[in-house]
N, C-alpha and C positions, 0 to 999 in steps of 0.2 A: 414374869412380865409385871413391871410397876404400873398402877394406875395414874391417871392424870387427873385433872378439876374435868375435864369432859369426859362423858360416858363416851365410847366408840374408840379413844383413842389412849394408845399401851406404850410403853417404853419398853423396847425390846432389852438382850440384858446388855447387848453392844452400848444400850444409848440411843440408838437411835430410835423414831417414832413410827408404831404404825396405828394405820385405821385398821379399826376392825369393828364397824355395825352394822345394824340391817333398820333399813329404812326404806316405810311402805311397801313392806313384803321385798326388797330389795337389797342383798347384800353387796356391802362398801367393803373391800379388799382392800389398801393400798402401802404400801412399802413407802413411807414416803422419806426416809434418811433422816441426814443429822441437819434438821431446821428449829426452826423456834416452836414454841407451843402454839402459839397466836399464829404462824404459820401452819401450824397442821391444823390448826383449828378452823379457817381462812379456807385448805383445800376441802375440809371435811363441810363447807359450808356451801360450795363449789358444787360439789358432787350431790350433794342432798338438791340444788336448785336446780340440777341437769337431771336429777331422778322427778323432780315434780315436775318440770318441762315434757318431757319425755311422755309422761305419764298423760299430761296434759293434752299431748299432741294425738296421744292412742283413743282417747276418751272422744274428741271429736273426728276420728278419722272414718273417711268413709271406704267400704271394701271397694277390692280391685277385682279386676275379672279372675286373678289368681286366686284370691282368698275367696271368692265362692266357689271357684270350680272346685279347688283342696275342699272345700263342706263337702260337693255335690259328691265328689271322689267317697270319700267317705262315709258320706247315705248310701252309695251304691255297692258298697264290698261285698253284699250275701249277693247281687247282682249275677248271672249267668254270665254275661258280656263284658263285665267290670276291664277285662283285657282292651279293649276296643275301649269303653269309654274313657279309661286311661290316655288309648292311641291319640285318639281324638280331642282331648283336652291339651296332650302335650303339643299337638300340631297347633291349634289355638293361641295358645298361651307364648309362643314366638314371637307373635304378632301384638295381641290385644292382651298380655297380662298386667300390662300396670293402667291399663282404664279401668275406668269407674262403667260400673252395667249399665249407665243410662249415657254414659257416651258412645256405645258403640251401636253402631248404624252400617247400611251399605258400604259407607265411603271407609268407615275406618276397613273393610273386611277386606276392601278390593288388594292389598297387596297380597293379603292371604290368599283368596283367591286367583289371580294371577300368575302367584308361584306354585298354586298345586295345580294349576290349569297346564304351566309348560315341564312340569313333571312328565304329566300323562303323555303328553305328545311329544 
């Protein structure tokens, strides 16, 4: 594989051009054919500004009632019950896993509630 004027991207021996960096702990793969350099250059600029986006959106995101339970799951594995806390977080997490823990209240619970209420009976 020939190199090119940018680091990241090779000339395979067809000719054709790939990505291949790692940017922000983040490996860039891409096959991208027989384009120009200033094109591969263009996509490799692309995927670098979708890796800091991305990163960007992780960095202020707030958890969801899935990504605590998965912590709480996880603090509890030496747990006796961990079977049941399991049970019970999957039955949960139907209803209320993509809220944020300070939205859920009565009102969001009541479907939950409701459909293990006509379980039982």
């Amino acid at each position: 594989m020939a190199k090119t004027r940018t680091p990241g991207i090779t000339v395979l021996a067809d000719g054709r051009l790939f990505i291949d960096k790692r940017y922000l702990g983040v490996r860039i793969g891409l096959r991208v054919g027989a384009i120009t350099q200033e094109q591969a250059e263009e996509r490799l600029t692309v995927e670098m500004a979708r890796i800091e986006y991305e990163r960007e959106l992780k960095a202020h995101a707030r958890p969801t009632f899935a990504d605590c339970a998965a912590r709480y799951v996880a603090q509890s594995r030496s747990k006796r019950s961990i079977d049941v806390i399991k049970w019970h977080v999957q039955l949960l997490a139907r209803y209320i896993g993509n809220l944020e823990p300070q939205q859920l209240h009565d009102t969001t619970l009541e479907p939950f509630i409701k459909d293990r209420l006509a379980v039982r009976f």
